[in-house]
Structures are given as structure tokens and as C-alpha cells.
C-alpha positions in Angstrom: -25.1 -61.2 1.4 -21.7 -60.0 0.1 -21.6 -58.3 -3.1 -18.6 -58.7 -5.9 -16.7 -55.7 -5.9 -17.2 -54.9 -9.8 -21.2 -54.1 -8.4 -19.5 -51.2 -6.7 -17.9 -50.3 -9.9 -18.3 -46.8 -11.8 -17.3 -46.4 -15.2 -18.2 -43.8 -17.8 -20.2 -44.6 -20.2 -18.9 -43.1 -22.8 -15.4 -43.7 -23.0 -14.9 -46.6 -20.5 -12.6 -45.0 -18.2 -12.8 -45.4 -14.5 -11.5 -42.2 -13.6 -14.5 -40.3 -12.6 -15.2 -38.3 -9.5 -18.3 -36.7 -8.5 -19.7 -33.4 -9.7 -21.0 -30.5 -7.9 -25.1 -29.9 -8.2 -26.4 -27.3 -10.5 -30.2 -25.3 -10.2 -32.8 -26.4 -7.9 -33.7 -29.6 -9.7 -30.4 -31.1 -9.3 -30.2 -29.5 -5.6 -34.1 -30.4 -4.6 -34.7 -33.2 -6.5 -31.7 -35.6 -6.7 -31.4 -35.9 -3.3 -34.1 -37.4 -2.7 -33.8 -39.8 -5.5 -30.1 -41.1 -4.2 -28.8 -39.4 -7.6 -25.5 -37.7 -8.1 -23.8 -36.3 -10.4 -20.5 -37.4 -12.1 -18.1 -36.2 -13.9 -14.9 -38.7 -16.6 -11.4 -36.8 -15.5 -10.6 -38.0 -18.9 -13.5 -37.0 -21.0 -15.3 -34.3 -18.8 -18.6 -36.5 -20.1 -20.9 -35.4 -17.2 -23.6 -38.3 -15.8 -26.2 -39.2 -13.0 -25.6 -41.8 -10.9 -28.3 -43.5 -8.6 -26.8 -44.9 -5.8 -28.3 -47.4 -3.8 -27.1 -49.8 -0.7 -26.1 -52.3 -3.3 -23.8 -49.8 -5.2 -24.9 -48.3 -8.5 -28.0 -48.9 -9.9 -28.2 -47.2 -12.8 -26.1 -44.7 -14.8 -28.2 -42.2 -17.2 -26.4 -40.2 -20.2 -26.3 -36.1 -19.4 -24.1 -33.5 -21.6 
């Protein structure tokens, strides 16, 4: 089954932009844990609004608010 390719889409959620990039992982929940659960961090180039991500094999699943 091919997927569309807005599926595959990230986009901050607080500003709308689609210029985001992934953080690095910080303390050993972010290091142990999200691993495990698929989830990175992100981070809007435009307005440095940090997020997780849970990324799955059909793109991303969820997107979950973090400051």
C-alpha cells in the first residue's frame, strides 16, 4: 500500500512551518525511554518550539506539545 506523501509530512504545531529538524536527546528519560517508543525529538528552525515525534513505518503518528 502506497502512502500520500503529506502522511510523511512534519509540521510544527505551533506555528505551521515545515522547517524543522531533529533535536538532540536530553537526561535519561529522553535517552532510555524514547527509543524504545520510536519517539524523537524536534525542533521549528523558525520558532525553536521543541516537540516529540513518534515515528512509525507509516510516517508520523503523532506529534505531542513540549517547551
Amino acid at each position: 500500500m502506497r502512502l500520500p506523501t503529506d502522511y510523511f509530512h512534519k509540521q510544527c504545531p505551533y506555528c505551521g512551518s515545515d522547517r524543522i529538524r531533529r533535536a538532540a536527546r536530553h537526561g535519561l528519560f529522553e535517552r532510555s525511554i524514547f527509543p524504545v517508543l520510536n519517539a524523537y525529538p524536534y525542533r521549528c528552525e523558525k520558532c525553536s518550539h521543541r516537540m516529540l515525534m513518534f515515528i512509525g513505518r507509516h510516517g508520523v503518528i503523532k506529534l505531542t506539545e513540549s517547551r
